[in-house]
Structures are given as C-alpha cells and as structure tokens.
C-alpha positions in Angstrom: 0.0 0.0 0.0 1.2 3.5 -0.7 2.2 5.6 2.3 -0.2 6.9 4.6 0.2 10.4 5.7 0.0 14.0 6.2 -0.4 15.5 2.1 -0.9 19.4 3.2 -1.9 21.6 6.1 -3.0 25.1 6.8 -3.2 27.3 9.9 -4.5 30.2 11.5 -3.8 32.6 14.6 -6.1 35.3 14.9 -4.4 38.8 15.0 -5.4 40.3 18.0 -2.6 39.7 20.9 -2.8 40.7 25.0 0.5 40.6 26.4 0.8 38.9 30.3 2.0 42.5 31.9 -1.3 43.7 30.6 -3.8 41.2 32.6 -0.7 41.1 35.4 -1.5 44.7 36.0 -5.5 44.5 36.4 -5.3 42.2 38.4 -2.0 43.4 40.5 -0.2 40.4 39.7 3.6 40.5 39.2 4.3 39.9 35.5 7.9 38.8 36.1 6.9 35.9 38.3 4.5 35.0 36.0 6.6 35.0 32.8 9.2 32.9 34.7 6.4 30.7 35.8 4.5 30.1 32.2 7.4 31.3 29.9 4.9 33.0 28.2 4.6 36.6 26.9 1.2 36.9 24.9 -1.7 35.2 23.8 -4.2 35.0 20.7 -7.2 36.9 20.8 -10.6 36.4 18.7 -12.0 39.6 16.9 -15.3 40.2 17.5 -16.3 38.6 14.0 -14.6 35.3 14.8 -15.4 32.3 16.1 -14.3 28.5 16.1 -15.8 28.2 13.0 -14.0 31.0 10.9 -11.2 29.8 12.1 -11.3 26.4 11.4 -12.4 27.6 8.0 -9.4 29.7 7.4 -6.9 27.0 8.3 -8.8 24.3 6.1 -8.5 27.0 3.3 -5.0 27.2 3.6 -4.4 23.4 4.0 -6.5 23.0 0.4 -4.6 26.2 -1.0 -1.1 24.9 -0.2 -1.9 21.1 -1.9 -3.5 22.6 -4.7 -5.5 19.6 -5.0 -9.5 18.9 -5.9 -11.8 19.4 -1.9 -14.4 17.4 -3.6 -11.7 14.6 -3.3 -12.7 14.7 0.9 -14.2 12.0 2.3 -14.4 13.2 6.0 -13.8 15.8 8.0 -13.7 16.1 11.6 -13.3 19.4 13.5 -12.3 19.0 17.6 -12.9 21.6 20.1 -14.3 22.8 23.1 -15.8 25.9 21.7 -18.1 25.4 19.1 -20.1 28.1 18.3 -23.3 25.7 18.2 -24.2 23.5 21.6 -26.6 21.4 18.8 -25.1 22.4 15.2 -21.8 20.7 13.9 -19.1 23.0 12.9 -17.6 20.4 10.2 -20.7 21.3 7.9 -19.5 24.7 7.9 -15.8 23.8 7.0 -17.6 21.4 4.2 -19.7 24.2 2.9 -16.6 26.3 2.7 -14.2 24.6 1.3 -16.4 23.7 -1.5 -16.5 20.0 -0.6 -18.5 17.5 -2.3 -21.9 16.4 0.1 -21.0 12.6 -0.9 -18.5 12.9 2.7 -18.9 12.0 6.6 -18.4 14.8 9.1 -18.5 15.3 12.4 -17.7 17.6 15.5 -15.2 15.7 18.3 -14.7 16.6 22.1 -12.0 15.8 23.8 -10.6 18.5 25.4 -6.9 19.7 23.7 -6.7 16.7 21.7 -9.5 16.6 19.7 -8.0 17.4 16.4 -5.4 14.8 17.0 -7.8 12.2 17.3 -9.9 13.5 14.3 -6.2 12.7 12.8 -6.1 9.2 13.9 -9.6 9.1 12.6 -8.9 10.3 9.1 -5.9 7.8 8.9 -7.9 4.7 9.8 -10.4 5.9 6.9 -7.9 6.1 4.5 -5.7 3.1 4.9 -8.6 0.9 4.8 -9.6 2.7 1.9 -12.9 3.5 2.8 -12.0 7.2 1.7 -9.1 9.4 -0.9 -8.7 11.9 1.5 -9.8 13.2 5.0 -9.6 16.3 6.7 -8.6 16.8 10.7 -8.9 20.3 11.9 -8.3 21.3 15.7 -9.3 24.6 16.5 -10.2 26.6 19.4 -11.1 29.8 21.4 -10.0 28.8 25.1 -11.7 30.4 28.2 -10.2 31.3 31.3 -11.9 32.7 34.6 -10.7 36.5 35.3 -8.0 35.8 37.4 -7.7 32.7 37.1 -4.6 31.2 36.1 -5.8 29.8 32.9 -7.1 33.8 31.7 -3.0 34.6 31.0 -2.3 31.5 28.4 -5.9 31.0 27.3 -5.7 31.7 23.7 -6.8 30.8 20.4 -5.6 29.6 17.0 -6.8 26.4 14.1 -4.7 24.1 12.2 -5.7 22.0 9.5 -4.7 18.6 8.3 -5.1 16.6 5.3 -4.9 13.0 5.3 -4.2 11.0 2.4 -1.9 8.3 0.2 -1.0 10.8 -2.1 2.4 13.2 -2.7 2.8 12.5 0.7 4.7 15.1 2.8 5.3 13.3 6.3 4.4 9.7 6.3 2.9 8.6 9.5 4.7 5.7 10.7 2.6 4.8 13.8 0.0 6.4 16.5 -0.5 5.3 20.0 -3.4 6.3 22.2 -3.6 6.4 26.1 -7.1 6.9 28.3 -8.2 7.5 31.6 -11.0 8.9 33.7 -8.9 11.9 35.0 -10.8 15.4 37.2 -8.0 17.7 36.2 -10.6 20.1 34.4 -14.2 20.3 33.2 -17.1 22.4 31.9 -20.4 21.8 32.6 -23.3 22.6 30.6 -24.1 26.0 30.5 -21.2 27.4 32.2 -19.2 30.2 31.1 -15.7 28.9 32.2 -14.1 25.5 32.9 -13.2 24.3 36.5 -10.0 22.9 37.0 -8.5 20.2 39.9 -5.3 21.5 40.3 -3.8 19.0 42.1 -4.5 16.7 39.1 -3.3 18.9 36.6 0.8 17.8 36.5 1.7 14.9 37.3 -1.0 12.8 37.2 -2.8 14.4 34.4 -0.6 15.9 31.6 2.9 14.0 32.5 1.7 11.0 33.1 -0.5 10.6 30.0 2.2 12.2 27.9 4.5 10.3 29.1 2.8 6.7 28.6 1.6 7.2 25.1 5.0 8.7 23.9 6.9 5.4 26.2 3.7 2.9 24.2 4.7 4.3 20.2 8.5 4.5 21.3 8.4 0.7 22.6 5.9 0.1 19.4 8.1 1.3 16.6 11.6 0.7 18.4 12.9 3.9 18.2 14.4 6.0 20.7 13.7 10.0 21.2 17.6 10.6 19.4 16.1 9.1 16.2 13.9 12.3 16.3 15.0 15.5 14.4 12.0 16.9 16.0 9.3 16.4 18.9 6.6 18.6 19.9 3.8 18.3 23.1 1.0 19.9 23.9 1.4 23.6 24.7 -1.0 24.6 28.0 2.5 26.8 28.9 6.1 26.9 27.1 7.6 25.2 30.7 5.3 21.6 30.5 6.3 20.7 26.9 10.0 21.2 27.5 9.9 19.7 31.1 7.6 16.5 29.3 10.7 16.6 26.7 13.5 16.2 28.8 11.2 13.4 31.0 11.3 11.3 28.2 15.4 12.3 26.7 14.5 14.7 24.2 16.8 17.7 24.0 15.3 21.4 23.8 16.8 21.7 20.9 14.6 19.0 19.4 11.5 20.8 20.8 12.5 24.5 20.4 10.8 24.9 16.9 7.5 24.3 17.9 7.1 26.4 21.0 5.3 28.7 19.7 2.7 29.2 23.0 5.3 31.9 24.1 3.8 34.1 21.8 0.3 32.8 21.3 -0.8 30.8 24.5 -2.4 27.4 24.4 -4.6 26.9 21.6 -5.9 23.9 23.0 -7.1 21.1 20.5 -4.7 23.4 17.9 -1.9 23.2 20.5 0.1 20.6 19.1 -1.3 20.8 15.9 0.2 24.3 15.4 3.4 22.9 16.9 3.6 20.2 14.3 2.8 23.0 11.6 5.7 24.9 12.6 7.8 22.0 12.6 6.5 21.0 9.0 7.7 24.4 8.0 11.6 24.1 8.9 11.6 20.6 7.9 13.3 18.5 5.3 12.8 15.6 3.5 14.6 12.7 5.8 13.5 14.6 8.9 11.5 12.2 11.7 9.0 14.3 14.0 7.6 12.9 17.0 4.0 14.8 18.6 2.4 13.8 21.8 -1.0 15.7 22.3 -3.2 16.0 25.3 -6.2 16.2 26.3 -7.7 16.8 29.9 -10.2 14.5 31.2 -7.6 12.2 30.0 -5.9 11.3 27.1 -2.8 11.5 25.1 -2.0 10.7 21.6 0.9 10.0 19.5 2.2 10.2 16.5 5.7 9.2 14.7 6.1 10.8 11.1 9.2 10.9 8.9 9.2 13.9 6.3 9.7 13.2 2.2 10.7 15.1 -0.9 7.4 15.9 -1.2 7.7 18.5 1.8 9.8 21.3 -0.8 6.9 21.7 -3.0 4.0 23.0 0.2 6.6 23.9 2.7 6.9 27.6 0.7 3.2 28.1 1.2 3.2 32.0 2.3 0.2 31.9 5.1 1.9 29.7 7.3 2.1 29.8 11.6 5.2 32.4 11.4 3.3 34.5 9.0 0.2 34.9 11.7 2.4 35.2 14.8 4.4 38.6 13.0 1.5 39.9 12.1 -0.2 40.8 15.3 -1.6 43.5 16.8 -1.9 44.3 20.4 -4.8 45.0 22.9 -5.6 46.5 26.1 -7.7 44.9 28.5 -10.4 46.8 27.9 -11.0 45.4 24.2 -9.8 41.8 25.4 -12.8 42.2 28.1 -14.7 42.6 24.8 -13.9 40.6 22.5 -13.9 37.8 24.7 -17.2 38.4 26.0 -16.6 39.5 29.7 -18.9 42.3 29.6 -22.3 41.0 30.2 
C-alpha cells in the first residue's frame, strides 16, 4: 500500500494579541513571576467577528490552497474543540460548505478537550488506509476560556490548524499512532457554564505527565525507536515550561522541541496546540526529517504520533500563510478590548 500520511496543512492565529503585563497589571499580579512561571509573553485573541468556526475555516482553506488539489476529493472531516459556536449544530458542515467539498462525505464535531483534532487525525488515517476514503480532513481549532484571574485567563488563547490525510504526494508519512485513556478530574465544563473548573492538584503529574509520558513510552516501545532518532518532537502547549519539562522526561533535548514552542507568543490553543506545533515544525523541515508529537487532552488522554518527512515536503513547505506569517503579524490590545472581544462584559 502507498504511504499513509499528512499531504498538506494550513493554519490560522487570529491577529489580535494581549501581552501577560497587561492582565498582570488589572489584576496586581507580578508579571515577572509569571513569565518565569508560564514562559509565556502573549496570547491570541478572537476579533469580534470570529469564532471557532471562521477559524477552522481559514486554516482548512489554507491546507487545500497549499496542496493545490480537488476538496471534492474529501471523504471526511472532523473538527475538535471545546468551543463550538453551536451547543446542537456541527461545525464540520461549515468547513464542508466552505471549502467547496462534495456532500458525498462523513463529518463530524469531536470533544476531547486539547486533543480533539489529534484524534480527528487518527480518525482520518484509519479511513484512508482501509480505503474507505481518498482523503480526509482533521482540523483542531479553538477559542480557550479562562476565569478573570484565574490562572488559565494569561495562556488561554486561540488559534486552528488543518490537516489533510491521504496516500498521495505525501509530505510526512505517519509511521505509527499510539493512544492512552483514563477517567482523569484535572478540568471540566459543565453545561451551560461560562468557564471551565479545573482540579489542580490533578493537573501535573497525574494528568498531563503521566498521559504524555505513557503514550510517547507505548509508540516509542511500538516502533523501536528511541527519542535521538527524532530530528524533532513537539507536546501539547498549555504553557512553554510543560512541553520542554515533558521533553527532557522522556530524553528529548530542547533543541529537538524549540521549533514548535510557539505558546510563548500565542498561548495554548488547545485542541490546535500541538497541531500548530507540528505545523511549525512542517515548515523548517526537510525531506529525511523524523518528527515525533504527543498531544493531550484533559479528562484524559494523550496521543501520538511518529512521522518521517519526504521530498514531497519542498513543494508546500513555501506556502506564504503559514504559523510564522500569523504570529508577525499581530496586533496588540488592552484589556479593555480583550474584556470585549472575549465576551466578559455581560
């Protein structure tokens, strides 16, 4: 069978910015102690004419712009968040719609916290190597809420990253995917409730590092390979300190992860996190490359993913609108317009 893998992808980071000295000061925080806690400087912000939607729109666009290929080849797509703009309305029929995809297709919305998309991923793949579909489509995109105050309101961001699966001109082959699952209270929304809740004394160790850990261990042991066989890694992003902590857990160097740590700028996209990690990575690499991703989702889960780049990588990689492209051009806010744009003011 051909290979199986990633043929193009597309992102999208809104422009808006709010740097962590600005919410630090409303709430008279101390923005150095912050910064050295988070290693964060800024989040994404929504305008006030976007959504989950638009976004996942945007980066699907991009993702069919950059393979230059025919949509109505899509079989599937699958869009995973937190924050649809419809409680009963899937988002994926939107994307479908958009992207000018023939009707013939399945689609669907997934929940599962931050990993959503990645699963939508694994999804796609198992579609397409039994041949049940050409193509699919995995998008992860979200607007993340945080409490004012709360810790989560100064890495809460937003951003969307598109991925199309298929056996085609190939650009990163993926070589295996391992999945782990529990029933972890590290954080939760209920129905009808503005912002999450989160158990913080779940939300390390237990929670993200364990999970990460044990499905990066599982496709490691799987495909017998060892994290120095990797040109690149990246983890899921809820702070710039967990991924490279998670990294060095497992023996992968900072300099393997340093590409995609792009939260610094834009805070934790959530089910995009390690999407737009992988992205960035996508971007700088070259045809030989191997990339390992570990996502994560609260509640709990953790997937991963082994890829190794080909030639086919020099002919998208030039694609103008990628993840550097939105993080330069950025504008930034006050707290005021954040208070907003996110809807604080009610």
């Amino acid at each position: 069978m051909n290979k199986a893998g990633i043929v193009s992808y597309g992102s999208y980071i809104p422009r808006y910015r709010i740097r962590i000295e600005e919410i630090a000061k409303i709430w008279d925080e101390d923005p150095n102690e912050l910064r050295s806690q988070l290693q964060v400087a800024s989040k994404s912000v929504l305008g006030p004419d976007e959504d989950v939607a638009t976004m996942a729109v945007e980066s699907a666009r991009n993702a069919i712009n950059r393979w230059k290929g025919d949509p109505q080849k899509i079989g599937a797509i699958y869009v995973g968040s937190e924050s649809h703009p419809y409680a009963v309305k899937p988002t994926a029929t939107i994307v479908a719609a958009a992207i000018d995809a023939e009707k013939e297709l399945t689609a669907a919305d997934l929940e599962f916290a931050c990993k959503a998309g990645t699963a939508g991923m694994q999804m796609c793949l198992g579609l397409v190597k039994s041949n049940m579909i050409s193509y699919g489509l995995a998008i992860g995109a979200d607007d993340s809420q945080g409490r004012p105050r709360d810790p989560l309101e100064y890495t809460a961001g937003a951003g969307s990253s598109a991925f199309l699966i298929g056996t085609e001109r190939v650009v990163a082959e993926i070589e295996g995917t391992y999945s782990v699952t529990s029933d972890m209270p590290d954080f939760w929304r209920r129905e009808g409730a503005i912002f999450p809740s989160h158990g913080v004394r779940f939300t390390g160790k237990p929670a993200y590092f364990q999970h990460t850990v044990d499905a990066s261990k599982g496709l490691l042991e799987e495909l017998g390979t060892k994290p120095s066989d990797y040109d690149f890694a990246t983890f899921h992003q809820p702070n710039t300190k967990f991924p490279l902590t998670v990294a060095k857990m497992l023996g992968f160097s900072s300099e393997q992860v340093e590409v995609s740590l792009i939260c610094k700028d834009i805070g934790n996209a959530y089910s995009a996190s390690s999407m737009l990690g992988l992205a960035q990575i996508l971007n700088h690499a070259n045809a030989g490359d191997k990339i390992f991703m570990t996502s994560y989702g609260s509640g709990a889960g953790s997937d991963a993913f082994s890829f190794e780049v080909t030639d086919e990588i020099e002919e998208v990689k030039t694609y103008p609108y990628n993840v550097d492209h939105y993080i330069q051009n950025s504008e930034f806010i006050d707290y005021g317009l954040y208070a907003r744009y996110k809807g604080l003011l009610r």
